[in-house]
N, C-alpha and C positions, 0 to 999 in steps of 0.2 A: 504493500500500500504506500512505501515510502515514495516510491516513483509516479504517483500519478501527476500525469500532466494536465495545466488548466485546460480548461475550455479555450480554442483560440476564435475571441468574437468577432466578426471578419466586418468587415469597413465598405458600407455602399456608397457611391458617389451620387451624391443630391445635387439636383439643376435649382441652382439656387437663384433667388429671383434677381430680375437685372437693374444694378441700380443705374438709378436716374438723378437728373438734377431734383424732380419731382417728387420723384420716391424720399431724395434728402430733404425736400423741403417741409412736404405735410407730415412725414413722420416724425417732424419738431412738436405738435400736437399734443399734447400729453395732459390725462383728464385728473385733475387734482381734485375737483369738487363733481359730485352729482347733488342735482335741485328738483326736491319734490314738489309739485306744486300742487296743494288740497284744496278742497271744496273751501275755505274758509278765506281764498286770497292771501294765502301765507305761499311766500317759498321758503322751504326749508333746505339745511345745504348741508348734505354728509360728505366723510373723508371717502377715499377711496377704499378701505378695509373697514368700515363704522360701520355701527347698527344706529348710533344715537346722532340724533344731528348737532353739526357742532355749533350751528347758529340758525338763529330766525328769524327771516325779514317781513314787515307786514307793509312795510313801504319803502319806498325808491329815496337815494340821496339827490339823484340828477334831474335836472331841470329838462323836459323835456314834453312834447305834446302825444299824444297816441289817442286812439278811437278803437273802443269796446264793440260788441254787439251782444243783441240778444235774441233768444227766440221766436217775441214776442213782434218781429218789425222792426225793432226801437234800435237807435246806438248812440252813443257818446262821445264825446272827446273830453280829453282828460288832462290837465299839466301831471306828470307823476310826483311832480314834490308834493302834492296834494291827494286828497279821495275825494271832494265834491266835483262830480261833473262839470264839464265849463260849458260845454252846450249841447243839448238832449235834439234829438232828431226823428220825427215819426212823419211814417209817411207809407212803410211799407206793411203788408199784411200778413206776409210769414217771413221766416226765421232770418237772415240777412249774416251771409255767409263773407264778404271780403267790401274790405274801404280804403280806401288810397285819398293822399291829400294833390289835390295837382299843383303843376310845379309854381305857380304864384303863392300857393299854402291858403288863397282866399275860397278855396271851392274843393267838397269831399265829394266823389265818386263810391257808389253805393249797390251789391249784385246781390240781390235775394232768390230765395227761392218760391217767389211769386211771380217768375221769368221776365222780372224787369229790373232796368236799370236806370239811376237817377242821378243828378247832379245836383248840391245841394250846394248855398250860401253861406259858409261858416259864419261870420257876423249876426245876420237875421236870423237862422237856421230855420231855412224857405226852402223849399225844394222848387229848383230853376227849370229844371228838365225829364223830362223820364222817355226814356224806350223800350219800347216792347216787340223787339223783332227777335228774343229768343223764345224757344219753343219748351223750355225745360229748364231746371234749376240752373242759377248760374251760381258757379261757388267760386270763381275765383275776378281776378282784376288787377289789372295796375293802370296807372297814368305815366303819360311822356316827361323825362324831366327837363324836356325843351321846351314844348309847345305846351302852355296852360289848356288849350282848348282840346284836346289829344288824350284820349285813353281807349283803355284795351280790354276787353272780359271776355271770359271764357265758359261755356255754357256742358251742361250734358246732355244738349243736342248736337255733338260732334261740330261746333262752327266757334271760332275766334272770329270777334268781330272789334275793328276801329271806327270810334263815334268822335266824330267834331261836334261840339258844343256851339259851334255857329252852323249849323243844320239841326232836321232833324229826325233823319235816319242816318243810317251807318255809311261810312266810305270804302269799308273796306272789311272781306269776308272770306275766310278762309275754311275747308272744309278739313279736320283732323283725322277722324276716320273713327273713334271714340269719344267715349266722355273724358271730356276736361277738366283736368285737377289742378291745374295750374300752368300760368303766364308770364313769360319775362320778357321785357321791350332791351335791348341793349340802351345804353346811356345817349349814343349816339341817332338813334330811332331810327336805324339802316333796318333790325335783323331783329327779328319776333322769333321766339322760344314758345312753342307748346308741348305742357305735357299730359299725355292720358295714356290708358293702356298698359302696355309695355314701350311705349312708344314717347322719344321725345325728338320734334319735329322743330326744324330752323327756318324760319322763312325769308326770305327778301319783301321787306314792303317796299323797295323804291321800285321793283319791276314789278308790282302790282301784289304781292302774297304772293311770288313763285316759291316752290320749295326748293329750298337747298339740299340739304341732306334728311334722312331720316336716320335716327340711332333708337338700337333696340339691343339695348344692351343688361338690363334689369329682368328677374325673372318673374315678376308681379308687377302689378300697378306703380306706376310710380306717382306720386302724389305733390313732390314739391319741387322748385327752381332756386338756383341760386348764383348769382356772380359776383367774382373775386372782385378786389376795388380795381386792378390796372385792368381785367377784362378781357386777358387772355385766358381765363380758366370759369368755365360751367361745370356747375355742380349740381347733380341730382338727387333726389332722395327719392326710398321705394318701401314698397312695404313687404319685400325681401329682407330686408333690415342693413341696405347696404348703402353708401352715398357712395357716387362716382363721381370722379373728375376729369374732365373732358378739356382739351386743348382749344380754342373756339379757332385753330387756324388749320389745323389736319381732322378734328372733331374726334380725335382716338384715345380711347381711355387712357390716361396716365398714373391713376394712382386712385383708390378703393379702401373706405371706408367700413369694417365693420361693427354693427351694433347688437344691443341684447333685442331688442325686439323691433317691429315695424316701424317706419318711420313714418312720423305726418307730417313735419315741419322742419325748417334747414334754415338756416343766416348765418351772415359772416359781419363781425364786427369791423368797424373802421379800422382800414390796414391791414386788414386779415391777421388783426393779432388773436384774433378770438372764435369758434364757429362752437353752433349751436345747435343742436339739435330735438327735439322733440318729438317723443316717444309713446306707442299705444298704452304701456305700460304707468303712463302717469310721470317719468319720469323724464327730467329737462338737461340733457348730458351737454358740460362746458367745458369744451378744451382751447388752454391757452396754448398758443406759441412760443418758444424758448427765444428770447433776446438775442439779435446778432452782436451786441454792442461788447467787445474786446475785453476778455476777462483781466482784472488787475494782475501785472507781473507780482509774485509772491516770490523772495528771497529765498531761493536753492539752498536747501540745505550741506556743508560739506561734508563730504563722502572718505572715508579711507582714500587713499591713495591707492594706486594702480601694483604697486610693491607692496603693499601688502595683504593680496590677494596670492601674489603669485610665489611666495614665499617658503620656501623650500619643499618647490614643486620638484625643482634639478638635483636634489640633493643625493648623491649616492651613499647606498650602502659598503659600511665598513665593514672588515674585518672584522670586528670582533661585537659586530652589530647581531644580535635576532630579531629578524623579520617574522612578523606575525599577521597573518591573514584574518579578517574576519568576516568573509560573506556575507552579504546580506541577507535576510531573513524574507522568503514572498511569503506571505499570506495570502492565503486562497479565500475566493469570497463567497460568500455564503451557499450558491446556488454551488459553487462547486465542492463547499463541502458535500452538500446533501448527494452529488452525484458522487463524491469517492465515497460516498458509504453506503450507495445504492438507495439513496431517499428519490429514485425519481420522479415521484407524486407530488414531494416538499420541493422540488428543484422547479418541476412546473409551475407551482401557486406561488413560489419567489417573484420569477420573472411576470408573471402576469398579475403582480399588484398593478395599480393606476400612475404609479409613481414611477415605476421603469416601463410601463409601456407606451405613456406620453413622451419621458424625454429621450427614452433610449431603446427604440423599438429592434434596434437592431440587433439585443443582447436577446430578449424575445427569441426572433427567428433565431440566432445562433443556438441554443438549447434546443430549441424544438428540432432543428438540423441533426444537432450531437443525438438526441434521444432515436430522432430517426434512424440516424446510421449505425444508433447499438441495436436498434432493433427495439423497442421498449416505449415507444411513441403511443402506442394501443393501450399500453398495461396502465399510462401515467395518464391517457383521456379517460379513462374509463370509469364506471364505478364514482362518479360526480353528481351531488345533488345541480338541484334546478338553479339557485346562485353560483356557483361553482362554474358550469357549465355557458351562461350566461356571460360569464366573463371570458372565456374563450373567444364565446362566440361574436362579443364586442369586439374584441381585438382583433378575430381574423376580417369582420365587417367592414373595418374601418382601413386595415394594409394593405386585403383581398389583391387590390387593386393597383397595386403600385407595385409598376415592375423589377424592383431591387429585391421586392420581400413573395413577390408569386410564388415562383416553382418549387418553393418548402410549403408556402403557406394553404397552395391549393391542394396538395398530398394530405394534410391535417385535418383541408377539409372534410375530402373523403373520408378520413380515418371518422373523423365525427358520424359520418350521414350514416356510414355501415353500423357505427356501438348503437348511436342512439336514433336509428331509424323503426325498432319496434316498437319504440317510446313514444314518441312523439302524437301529441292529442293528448296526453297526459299532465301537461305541467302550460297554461296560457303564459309565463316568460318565455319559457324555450319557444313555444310557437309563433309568437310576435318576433324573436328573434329568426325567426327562417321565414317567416310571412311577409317583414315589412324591408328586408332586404334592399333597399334602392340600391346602392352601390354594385350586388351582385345584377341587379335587373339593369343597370345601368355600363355596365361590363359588356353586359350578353350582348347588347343592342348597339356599343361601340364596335363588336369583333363581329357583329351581321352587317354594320355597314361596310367595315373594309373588306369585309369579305365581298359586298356586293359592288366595293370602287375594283377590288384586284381581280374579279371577272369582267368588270368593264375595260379595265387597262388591258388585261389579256383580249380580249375582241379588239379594240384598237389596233395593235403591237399588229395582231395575228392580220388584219386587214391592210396593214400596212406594207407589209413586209413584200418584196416583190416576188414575183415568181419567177423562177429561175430558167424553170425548165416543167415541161410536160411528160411525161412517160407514158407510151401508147403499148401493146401489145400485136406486133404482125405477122404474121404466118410464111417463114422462108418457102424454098422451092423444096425443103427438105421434108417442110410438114410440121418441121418447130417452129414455136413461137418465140420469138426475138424480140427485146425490147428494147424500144427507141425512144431518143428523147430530144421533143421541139421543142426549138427554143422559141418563147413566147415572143 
């Protein structure tokens, strides 16, 4: 037993993601606070590791204007250094979903879900205007931050529409193709942003609404817009729970945001020192940006000197010198105690705690490899309650797939279907575990596509290829048949 050798856990090479100037920038992000916000108009602001929140706000220190709504029709505008309303606004009959101030700040734009839209006189708080050429809830809108007379709303009758306030109907009408969740004008009022669907659409207003591009890059609905302050970078949110960021001059994802739950809301603070997000969950997630501003030089410590490291490295042995050796001592780690004593049931429930098979999946497959090639892979699956089991059957779920960790990992599987295939109906874990498989269903259906691209490229190839020569079968003077061969 003295001789046993470790486990040698063998090194896969990971395609590791490509960094960008992007990738360096947003991942400056980094979320110090999350903000709950309760039915009571409190936010409260926990640590990142906290249950208890460490402060509570009931009001704002900043001087600033904003507009409430309500159910009920009704909305508001508000100073926030304050909680009385500064001016109350009724006009509409159901709920009123999006307000925008335009860009003089003398007149709010207003989209309810009574499929009309209004302009109202902040000062008198009058309602100036109203249209009704949507067919269905409008829930979202902005105004131009050029033209006062200029805004934009977006209805879940698949139509963005631009209304001038010196008319009145619309100028200008674009079809989406879905319900519209949200609307962005560029700063500049060239290039209209819609989003619904899975869908967010770029338009040209100055050749009329032509479409630029379409981007369908979200696997749900996407719900909100948002642009960086210099306006090279669109950002989307979804209720995937993921925000991307898009380049607004090649339109190609750059850099991907994930969250704990669906998204409904997205901003970026002045400077993009800040973005924001808002959460189905109740939860209002803030991450700041890291300062570029040059850290203070701090005073080097001094260090030994260079001679005194290297200090009777050269030194030879005398004469009448004893030289004594003393080895290093390896310590073997735990899994491999359990295999030099033949624990291999305890070597298996090692490696597949949560803690080595998140950071270190690779020590994972190395055992299950080793057990395999002793032959003992069956003895140490076997005989597992329904937790037990469960955890296997997470771990191969989730590596199944990934070609560094397959051709051990799919052998295992087998090993599984065969122990615990007269079982199964027995235990509803173990069965959600083999039922609700996406990864494996999603496997099958990437190796039946290439399977159906590599008999299309072989019919290509095969029709391509020239023909060289023909081979006929003729009948000599002799009575044989001889074959010849024309050339095409």
């Amino acid at each position: 037993m003295a001789g046993y050798k470790p486990v040698a856990i063998q090194t896969y090479p990971i395609l590791g993601e490509k960094i960008t100037q992007d990738t360096l920038y947003w991942n400056n992000y980094k979320p110090p606070y999350n903000y709950a916000v309760t039915a009571s108009s409190r936010i409260h602001i926990y640590g990142r590791y906290s249950q208890e929140p460490i402060k509570t706000f009931s009001r704002f220190k900043y001087t600033a204007y904003c507009a409430t709504f309500r159910q009920d029709g009704r909305f508001s505008t508000f100073d926030i250094s304050g909680r009385a309303p500064l001016r109350q606004f009724e006009g509409h009959t159901k709920a009123v979903h999006t307000v925008d101030f335009t860009a003089d700040k003398y007149h709010v734009v207003s989209g309810a879900d009574d499929y009309t839209v209004k302009l109202w006189d902040i000062p008198n708080s009058k309602e100036i205007l109203t249209f009704k050429e949507h067919s269905d809830y409008v829930r979202c809108g902005c105004a131009s931050k050029l033209n006062p007379d200029l805004f934009i709303t977006g209805s879940y009758d698949h139509t963005v529409k631009m209304f001038d306030a010196r008319t009145n109907t619309s100028v200008l009408s674009v079809e989406h193709g879905q319900p519209v969740e949200s609307v962005l004008l560029f700063p500049s009022g060239g290039l209209l942003v819609s989003a619904g669907g899975r869908y967010v659409k770029v338009w040209d207003m100055l050749k009329g609404g032509q479409l630029l591009v379409s981007l369908k890059n979200h696997h749900k609905t996407v719900t909100c817009l948002c642009l960086s302050s210099s306006g090279q970078r669109l950002l989307s949110g979804s209720l995937d729970r993921k925000v991307k960021v898009y380049s607004t001059t090649s339109y190609k994802v750059v850099h991907s945001f994930d969250y704990a739950a669906s998204i409904l809301s997205l901003a970026l603070a002045h400077e993009d020192e800040t973005i924001v997000v808002g959460m189905t969950n109740g939860i209002l997630s803030v991450k700041h940006r890291k300062s570029e501003a040059k850290k203070e030089s701090i005073p080097r410590r001094r260090r030994p000197a260079y001679r005194t490291f290297i200090k009777g490295k050269n030194y030879m042995k005398q004469r009448d010198d004893i030289l004594i050796n003393r080895p290093a001592k390896k310590h073997l780690e735990l899994y491999d105690r359990d295999l030099k004593h033949f624990r291999i049931s305890k070597a298996l429930d090692r490696v597949l705690d949560p803690t080595c098979t998140i950071k270190t999946p690779e020590i994972t497959v190395s055992i299950i490899k080793e057990l395999n090639r002793r032959g003992v892979l069956a003895n140490a699956l076997a005989g597992r309650d329904e937790k037990e089991i469960s955890h296997v059957l997470n771990f191969l779920i989730r590596h199944l797939s990934q070609p560094r960790f397959a051709p051990v990992l799919i052998n295992a599987a087998e090993i599984i279907i065969d122990i615990y295939l007269p079982v199964i109906g027995q235990s509803p874990v173990v069965d959600k575990s083999f039922a609700t498989s996406r990864t494996c269903r999603k496997e099958i259906d990437y190796q039946r596509e290439l399977l159906e691209t590599l008999g299309m490229m072989d019919m290509l190839f095969a029709t391509m290829r020239r023909k060289e020569g023909t081979s006929v079968l003729e009948h000599t003077s002799d009575g044989f048949p001889e074959n010849k061969k024309i050339e095409s």
